[in-house]
C-alpha positions in Angstrom: 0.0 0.0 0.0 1.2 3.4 -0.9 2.0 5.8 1.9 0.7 9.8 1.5 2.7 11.8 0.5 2.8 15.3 1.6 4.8 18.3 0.1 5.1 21.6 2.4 6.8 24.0 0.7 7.4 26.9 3.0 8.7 27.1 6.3 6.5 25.5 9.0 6.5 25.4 12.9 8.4 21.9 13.4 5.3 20.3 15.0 3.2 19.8 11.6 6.4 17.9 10.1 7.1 15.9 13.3 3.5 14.9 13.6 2.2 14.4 10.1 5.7 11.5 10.0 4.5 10.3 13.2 0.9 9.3 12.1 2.6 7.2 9.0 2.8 10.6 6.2 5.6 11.1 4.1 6.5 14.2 4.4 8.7 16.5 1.8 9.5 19.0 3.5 11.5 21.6 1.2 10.9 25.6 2.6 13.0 26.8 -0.4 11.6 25.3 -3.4 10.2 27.5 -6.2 7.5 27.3 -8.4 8.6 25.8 -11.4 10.3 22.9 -9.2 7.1 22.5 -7.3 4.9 22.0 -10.4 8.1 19.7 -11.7 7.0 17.2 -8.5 3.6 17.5 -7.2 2.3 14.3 -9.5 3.9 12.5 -6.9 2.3 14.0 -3.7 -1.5 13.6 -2.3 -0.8 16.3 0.1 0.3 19.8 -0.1 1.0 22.6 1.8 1.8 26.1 1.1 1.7 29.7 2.0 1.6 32.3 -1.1 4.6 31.4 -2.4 2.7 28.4 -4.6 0.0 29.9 -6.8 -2.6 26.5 -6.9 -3.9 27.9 -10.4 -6.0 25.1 -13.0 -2.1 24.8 -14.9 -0.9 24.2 -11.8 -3.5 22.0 -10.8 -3.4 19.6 -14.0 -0.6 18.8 -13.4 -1.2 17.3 -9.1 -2.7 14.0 -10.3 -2.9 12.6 -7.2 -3.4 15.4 -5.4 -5.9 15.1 -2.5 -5.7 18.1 -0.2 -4.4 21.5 -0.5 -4.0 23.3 3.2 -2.7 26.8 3.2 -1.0 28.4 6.6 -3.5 31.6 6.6 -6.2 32.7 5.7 -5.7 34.2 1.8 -8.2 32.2 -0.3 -6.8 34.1 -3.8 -3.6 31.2 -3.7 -6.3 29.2 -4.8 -8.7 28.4 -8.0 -11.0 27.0 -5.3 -13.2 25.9 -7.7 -11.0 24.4 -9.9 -10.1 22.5 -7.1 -13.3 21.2 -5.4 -14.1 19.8 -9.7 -10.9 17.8 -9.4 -12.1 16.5 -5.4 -9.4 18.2 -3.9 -10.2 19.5 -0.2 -9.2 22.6 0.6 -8.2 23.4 4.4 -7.5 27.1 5.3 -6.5 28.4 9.3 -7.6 31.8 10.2 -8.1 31.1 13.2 -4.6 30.6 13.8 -3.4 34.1 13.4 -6.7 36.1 13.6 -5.6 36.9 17.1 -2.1 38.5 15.9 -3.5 40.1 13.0 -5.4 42.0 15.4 -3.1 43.1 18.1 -0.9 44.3 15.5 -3.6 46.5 14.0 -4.1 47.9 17.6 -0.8 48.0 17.7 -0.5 50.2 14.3 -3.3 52.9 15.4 -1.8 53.3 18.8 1.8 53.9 17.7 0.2 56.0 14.7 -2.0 58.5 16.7 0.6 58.7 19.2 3.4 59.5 17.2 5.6 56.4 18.3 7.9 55.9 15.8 8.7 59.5 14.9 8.5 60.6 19.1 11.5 57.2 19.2 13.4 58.7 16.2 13.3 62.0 18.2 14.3 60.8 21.1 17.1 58.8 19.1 18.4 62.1 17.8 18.8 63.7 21.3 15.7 65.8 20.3 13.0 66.5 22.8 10.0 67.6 20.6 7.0 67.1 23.0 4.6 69.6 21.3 5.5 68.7 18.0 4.6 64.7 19.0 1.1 65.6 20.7 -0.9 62.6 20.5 -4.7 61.9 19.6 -6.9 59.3 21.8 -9.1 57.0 21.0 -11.4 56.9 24.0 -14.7 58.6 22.2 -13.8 58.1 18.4 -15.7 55.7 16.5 -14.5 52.9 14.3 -15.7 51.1 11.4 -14.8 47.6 10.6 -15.3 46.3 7.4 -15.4 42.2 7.2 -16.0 40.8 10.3 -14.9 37.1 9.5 -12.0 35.7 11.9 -10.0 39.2 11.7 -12.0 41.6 12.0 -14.2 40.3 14.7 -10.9 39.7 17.2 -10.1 43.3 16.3 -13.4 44.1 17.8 -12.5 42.1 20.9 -9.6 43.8 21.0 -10.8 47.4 21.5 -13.7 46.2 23.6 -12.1 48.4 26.4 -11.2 51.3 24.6 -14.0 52.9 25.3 -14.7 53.6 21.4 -17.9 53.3 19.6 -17.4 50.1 17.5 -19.3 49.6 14.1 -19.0 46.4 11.7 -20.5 45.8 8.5 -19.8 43.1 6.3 -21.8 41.8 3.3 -22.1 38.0 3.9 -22.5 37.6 7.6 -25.5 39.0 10.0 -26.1 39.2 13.7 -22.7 40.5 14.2 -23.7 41.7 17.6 -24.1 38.3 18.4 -20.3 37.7 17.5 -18.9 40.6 19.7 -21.3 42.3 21.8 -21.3 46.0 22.8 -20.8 46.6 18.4 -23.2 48.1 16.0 -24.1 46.7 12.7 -23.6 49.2 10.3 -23.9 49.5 6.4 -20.8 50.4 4.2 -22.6 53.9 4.2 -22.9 54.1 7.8 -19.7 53.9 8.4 -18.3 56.1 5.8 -20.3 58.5 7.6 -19.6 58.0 11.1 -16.1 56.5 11.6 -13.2 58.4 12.5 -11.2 55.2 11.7 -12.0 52.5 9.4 -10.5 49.2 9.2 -10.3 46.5 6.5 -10.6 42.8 7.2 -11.5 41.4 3.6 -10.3 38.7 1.3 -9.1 39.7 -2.1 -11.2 38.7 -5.1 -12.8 40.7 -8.2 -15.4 41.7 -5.9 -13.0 43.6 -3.4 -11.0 44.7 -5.9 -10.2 48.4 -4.9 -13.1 48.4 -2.6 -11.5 51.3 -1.2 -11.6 53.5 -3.8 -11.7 57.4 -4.9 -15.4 57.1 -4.7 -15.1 55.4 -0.9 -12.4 57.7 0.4 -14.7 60.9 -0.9 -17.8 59.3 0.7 -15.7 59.4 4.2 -15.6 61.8 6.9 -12.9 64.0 6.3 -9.5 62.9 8.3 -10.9 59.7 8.6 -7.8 56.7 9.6 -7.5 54.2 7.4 -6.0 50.3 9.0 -5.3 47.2 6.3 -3.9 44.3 7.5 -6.1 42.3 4.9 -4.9 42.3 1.3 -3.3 45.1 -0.6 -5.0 45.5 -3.8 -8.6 45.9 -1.3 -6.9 49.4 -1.5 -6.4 51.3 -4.4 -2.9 52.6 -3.7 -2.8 55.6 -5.9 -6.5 56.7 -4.3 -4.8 56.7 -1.0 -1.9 58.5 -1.9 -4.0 61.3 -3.6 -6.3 61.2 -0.3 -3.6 61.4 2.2 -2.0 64.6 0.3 -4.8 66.3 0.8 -5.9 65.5 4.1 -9.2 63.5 3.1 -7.2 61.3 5.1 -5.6 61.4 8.1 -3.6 58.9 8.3 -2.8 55.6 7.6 -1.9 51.7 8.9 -0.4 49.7 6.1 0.5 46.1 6.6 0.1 44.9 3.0 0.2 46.7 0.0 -0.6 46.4 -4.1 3.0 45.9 -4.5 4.9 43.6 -2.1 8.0 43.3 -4.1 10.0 46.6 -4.3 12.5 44.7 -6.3 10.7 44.9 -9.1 8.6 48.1 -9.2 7.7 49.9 -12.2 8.7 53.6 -12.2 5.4 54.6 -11.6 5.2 52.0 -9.0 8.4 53.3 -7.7 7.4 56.9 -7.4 3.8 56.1 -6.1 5.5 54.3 -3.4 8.3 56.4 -2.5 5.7 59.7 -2.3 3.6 56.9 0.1 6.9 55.9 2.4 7.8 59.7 2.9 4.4 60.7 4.7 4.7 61.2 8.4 1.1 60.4 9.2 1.1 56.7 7.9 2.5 53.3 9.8 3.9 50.6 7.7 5.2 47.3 8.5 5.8 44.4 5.7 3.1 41.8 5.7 3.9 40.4 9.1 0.3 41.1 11.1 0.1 37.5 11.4 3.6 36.5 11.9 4.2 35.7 15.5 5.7 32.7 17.2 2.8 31.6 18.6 0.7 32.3 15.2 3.4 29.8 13.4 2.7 27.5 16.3 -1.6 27.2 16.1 -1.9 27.4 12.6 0.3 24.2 12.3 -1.8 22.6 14.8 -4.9 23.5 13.0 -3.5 22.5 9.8 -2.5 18.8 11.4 -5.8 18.6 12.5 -7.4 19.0 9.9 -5.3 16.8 7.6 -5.8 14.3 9.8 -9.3 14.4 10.2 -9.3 13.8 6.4 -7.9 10.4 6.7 -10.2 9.3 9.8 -7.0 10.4 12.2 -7.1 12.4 15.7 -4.3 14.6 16.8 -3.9 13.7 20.7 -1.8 16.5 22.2 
């Protein structure tokens, strides 16, 4: 009888390797391996598991003939043609609700050191410069925030500023009751909060649907000044919109954990200049697509993903 075999092909917490070999799986594990190599090989697995690097597109697809499952550390959907997928049988395991919980204190995180004036007060300080007037904070006791999605993300970020004494809206377009989620919020429609939020924060998924959802047209149908958090997907954000929005003070500011762009390497000159006007305003926060990056983050969604695989072939991970 043939044993599975599994393909991971980023880098993994050590438990979902360990395990997976010590339920009978035979595991590949290669972290480094590019596309092209992966597509070379996959005839030869049942399993695999990826991140983003290891687009799951039909091509990519016809060629896993024995592929069974695809489970992907996160929560980004767009890494695969799911329904490609589900025509070939091909089960499709996802774990958001292994980083939702970082995602969200790093958004917190973001707003705080953004409204009061963390990294520039620390690059101050740095310099020998005491410039207290200059790095006068804002609260966010009494502001109101929007959040926009309120899948996994979105509805921790609530949690999270449960005691921030802030007036919490959520809206999102698939999901209903949301008071039932996190109590103490307000249902809201897109409108609503456009209206009414002095911060707005994006938890949604990329597809043609949220494609730029945040827009010209959005950004003019805010309050002005409004904040603006994404720790989702880049492209929900229409780069150039925000850029044009935060020059003239439509916007107040901005959180920015992913972006259009992720690979500076290979920016286009308009690219290039969009970004480098973006990366010289002092009223944004940006950090490199690492919301969900934590130790313990790497740790649960390898547990979920175990599970989950296991599950598939009638197996129970015993901690």
């Amino acid at each position: 009888m043939r044993t599975t075999r599994i393909l991971i092909t980023d880098d993994v917490h050590p438990v979902l390797v360990d395990q997976l070999r010590h339920y009978g799986f035979e595991v590949d594990y290669q972290p480094s391996i590019n596309y092209e190599e992966t597509t070379r090989i996959i005839p030869d697995f049942e399993g695999l598991v990826i991140n983003s690097k290891i687009q799951c597109n039909k091509n990519f697809i016809d060629q896993a003939l024995r592929l069974e499952f695809i489970a992907r550390l996160g929560s980004g959907r767009e890494v695969i043609d799911q329904d490609y997928a589900a025509s070939r049988n091909i089960k499709m395991y996802f774990s958001p609700e292994g980083n939702n919980n970082a995602v969200a204190e790093h958004a917190l995180g973001m707003l705080l050191a953004l409204s009061n004036q963390l990294v520039w007060a620390d690059q101050d300080v740095r310099k020998k410069q005491w410039q207290r007037e200059a790095r006068r904070g804002w609260e966010l006791s009494g502001k109101t925030i929007g959040i926009i999605g309120f899948g996994y993300t979105g509805s921790q970020f609530a949690k999270k500023l449960a005691g921030m004494e802030m007036s919490i809206l959520a809206h999102d377009k698939y999901l209903h009751n949301l008071e039932v989620i996190v109590s103490g919020i307000t249902e809201s429609s897109k409108e609503e909060i456009q209206a009414q939020a002095d911060i707005i924060s994006f938890h949604l998924p990329w597809s043609e649907e949220t494609h730029h959802y945040c827009d010209q047209a959005f950004l003019t149908g805010c309050r002005s000044g409004v904040v603006l958090i994404n720790t989702s997907r880049g492209r929900v954000i229409d780069t150039t919109a925000l850029v044009d929005a935060l020059a003239s003070g439509q916007v107040g500011g901005a959180c920015l954990d992913v972006f259009e762009n992720e690979k500076p390497p290979y920016f286009s000159p308009l690219e290039d200049a969009l970004y480098r006007q973006l990366y010289e305003m002092k009223h944004v926060i940006l950090s490199p697509h690492i919301a969900g990056w934590t130790k313990e983050s790497k740790l649960k969604m390898a547990r979920i993903l175990l599970q989950k695989i296991l599950a598939l072939y009638g197996l129970r991970f015993i901690q």
